[in-house]
N, C-alpha and C positions, 0 to 999 in steps of 0.2 A: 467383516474385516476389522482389524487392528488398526486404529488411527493414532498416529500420533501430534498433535499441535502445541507445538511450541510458542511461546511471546504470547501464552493465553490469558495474559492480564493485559494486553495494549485495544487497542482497539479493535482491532480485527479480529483478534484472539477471543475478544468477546463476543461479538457475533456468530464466532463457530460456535462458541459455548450453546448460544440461543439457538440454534438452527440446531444444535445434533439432537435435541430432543426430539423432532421432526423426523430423525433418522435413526432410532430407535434400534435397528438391525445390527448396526456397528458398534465395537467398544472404544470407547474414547478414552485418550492420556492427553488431560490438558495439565500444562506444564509449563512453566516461567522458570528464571533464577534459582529457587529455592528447590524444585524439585528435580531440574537437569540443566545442566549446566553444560548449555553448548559449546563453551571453551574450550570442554575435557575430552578428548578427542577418546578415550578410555570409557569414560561413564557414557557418550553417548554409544556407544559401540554395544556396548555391558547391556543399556537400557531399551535399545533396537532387536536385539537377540531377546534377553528376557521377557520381553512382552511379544513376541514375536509380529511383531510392527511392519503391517501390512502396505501402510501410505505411512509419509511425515507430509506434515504441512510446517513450514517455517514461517510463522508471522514474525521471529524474531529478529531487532534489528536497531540498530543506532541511527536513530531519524534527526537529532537533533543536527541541522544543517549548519547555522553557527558556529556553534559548540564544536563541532568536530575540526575547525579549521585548527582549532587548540587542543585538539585531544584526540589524533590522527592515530595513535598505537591504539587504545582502547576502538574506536571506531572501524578500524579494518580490525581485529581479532571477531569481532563481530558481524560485519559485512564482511568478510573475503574467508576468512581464516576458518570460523564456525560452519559457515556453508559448506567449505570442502571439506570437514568433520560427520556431519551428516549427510555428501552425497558418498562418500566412503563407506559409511553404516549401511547405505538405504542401496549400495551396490553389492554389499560382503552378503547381505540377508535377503534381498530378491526383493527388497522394497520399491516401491517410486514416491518420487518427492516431488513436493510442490512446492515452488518458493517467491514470494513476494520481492520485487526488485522495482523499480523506479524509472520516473521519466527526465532523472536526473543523470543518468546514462548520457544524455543527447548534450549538446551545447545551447540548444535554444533558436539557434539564427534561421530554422526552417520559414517556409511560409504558406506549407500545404503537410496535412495531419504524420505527425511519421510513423511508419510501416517498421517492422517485427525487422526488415532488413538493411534500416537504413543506416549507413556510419553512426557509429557511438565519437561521443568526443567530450566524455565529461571534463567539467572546468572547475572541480570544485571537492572537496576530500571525501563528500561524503559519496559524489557519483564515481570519483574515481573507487571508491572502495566496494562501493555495490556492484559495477562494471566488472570486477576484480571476482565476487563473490558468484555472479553467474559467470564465466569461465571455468571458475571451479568445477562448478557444478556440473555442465555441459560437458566437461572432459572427464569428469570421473564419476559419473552416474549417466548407466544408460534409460534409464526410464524417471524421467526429470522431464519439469513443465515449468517453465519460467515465467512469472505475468506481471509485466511492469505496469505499474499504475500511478496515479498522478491527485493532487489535492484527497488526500484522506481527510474525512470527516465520520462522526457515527454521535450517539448519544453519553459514548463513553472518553474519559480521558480528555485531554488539553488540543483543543484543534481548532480552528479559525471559525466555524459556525456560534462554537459554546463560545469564545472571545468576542466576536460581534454583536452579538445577542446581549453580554454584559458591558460590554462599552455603549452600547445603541442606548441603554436601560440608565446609565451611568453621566455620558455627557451629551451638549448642544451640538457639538461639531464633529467630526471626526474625517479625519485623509486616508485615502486609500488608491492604493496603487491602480489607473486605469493601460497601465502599456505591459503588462505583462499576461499572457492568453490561453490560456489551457482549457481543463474539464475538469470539475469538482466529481469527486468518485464515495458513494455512499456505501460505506462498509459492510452493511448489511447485504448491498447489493454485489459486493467481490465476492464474501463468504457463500452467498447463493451459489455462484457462478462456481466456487470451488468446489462445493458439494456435487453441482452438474457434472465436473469434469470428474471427481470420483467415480459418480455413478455409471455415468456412460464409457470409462477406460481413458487411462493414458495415452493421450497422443504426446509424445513427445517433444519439445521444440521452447521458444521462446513466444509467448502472446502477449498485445495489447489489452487492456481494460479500463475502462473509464465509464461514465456516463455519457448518455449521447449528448450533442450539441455543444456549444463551444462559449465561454463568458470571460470577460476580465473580473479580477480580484473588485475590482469594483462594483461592475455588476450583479457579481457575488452576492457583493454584502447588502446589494438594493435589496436584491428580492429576500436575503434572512428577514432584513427591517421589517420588508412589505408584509411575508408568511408569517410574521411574528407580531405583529400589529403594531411594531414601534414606528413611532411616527414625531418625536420629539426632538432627534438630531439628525440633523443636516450633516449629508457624508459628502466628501469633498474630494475629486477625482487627484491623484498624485502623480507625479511622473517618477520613475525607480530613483532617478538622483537625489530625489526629495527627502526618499527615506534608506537613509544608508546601512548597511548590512554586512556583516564581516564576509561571507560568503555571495557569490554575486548566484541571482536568479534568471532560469531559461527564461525568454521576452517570451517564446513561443513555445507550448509544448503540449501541443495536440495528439492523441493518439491514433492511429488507424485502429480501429476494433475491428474488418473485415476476417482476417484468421481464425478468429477467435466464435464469432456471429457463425462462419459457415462449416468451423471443425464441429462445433456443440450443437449446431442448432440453437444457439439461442437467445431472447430478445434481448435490447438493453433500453433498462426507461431513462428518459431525459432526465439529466441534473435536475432543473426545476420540479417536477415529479418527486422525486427521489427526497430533494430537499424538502417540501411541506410533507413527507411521512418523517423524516428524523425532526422535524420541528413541532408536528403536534405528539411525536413522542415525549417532546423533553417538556411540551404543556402538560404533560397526563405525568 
């Protein structure tokens, strides 16, 4: 098959990179910015024909959650606009698309994991615009997988494990949010999960993915210290009002992974797990 992965410079993108070598059968078009430009609703069209592009995978995507509250045009041409550009291509040429989308879709206020079916009700530009961008998808590509996922981290790129790690290293104290409740999700271990679903067929629909088990940003950042052997500052549990934010954060946002576990087949290791293999990576 013809693969195509876009945003193959962010995090995810680079973990496909590492895995497709494993996957040897397939040709890869890894691509960012510079080489396709998913805004052009033309060059991706041009670029899905020419190569004749058998999957996309869309790592690409405007994550800066802040930042977008000021920068709402740029942020949906990208979440909402770009995605219906390549569910258009990936329908006109008999493709299927995979695309990363968020647990920023929800509002937060849950207090039991949420499910692939449960009201969406983003509060905030950037989930309204990803909310936006799978719609897209959904109505104009028939063979699309939508996998929203929750705390990205990996060894590459700017993400709250590499941040902890250099503040842990850096100072005696440090505050961190203990009332907001998710799952740290190990990019290495999405891009797995996406190769899975290459190989064994599109099912198509919207899935959950995350790490199993469930921590606060707090607890989070215990166990980096702990798997990291820092032990010289003292982290100090916060409440959200403490640490103010232009854009407000889900309190809750667990994911159901069931759909996902029994469409593939397949296992998913606990955050912790997951977390000491990206930490003695970034030791080596």
């Amino acid at each position: 098959m013809n693969i195509l992965v876009t945003g193959a410079n962010g995090q995810l993108g680079n973990e496909m990179q590492i895995l497709s070598t494993g996957c040897p059968q397939h040709t890869y078009f890894f691509t960012d910015v510079q080489e396709l430009d998913i805004c052009d609703a033309q060059a991706v069209k041009a670029f899905v024909a020419d190569k004749a592009i058998d999957v996309i995978v869309n790592c690409a995507a405007y994550t800066a959650v802040d930042k977008a509250e000021d920068d709402e045009v740029l942020c949906d041409k990208l979440n909402h606009i770009a995605p219906g550009y390549l569910a258009d291509a990936a329908e006109a040429y008999g493709a299927a698309l995979i695309h990363i989308s968020t647990d920023y879709v929800f509002d937060g206020t849950a207090h039991i994991p949420y499910r692939e079916d449960a009201a969406t009700c983003p509060n905030t530009v950037y989930g309204r615009t990803k909310l936006a961008g799978e719609e897209e998808m959904m109505k104009r590509c028939s063979r699309a997988v939508i996998i929203r996922t929750a705390w990205l981290y990996s060894t590459f790129g700017n993400n709250f494990v590499k941040t902890m790690l250099r503040l842990g290293r850096e100072r005696d104290t440090l505050g961190v949010i203990f009332d907001q409740i998710g799952t740290p999700t190990y990019a290495n271990d999405l891009a797995t999960t996406i190769f899975a679903i290459i190989q064994q067929g599109i099912v198509p629909g919207i899935y959950h993915f995350s790490n199993e088990g469930v921590c606060s940003w707090y607890d989070f950042t215990l166990a980096i210290h702990r798997l990291a052997g820092i032990t010289t500052c003292r982290v100090n549990p916060l409440h959200t009002d403490e640490y103010p934010a232009k854009a407000s954060r889900p309190h809750y946002s667990v994911l159901d992974k069931t759909k996902i576990k029994q469409t593939y087949g397949i296992t998913i290791p606990h955050w912790e797990e997951s977390l000491a293999r990206c930490i003695a990576q970034l030791k080596e």
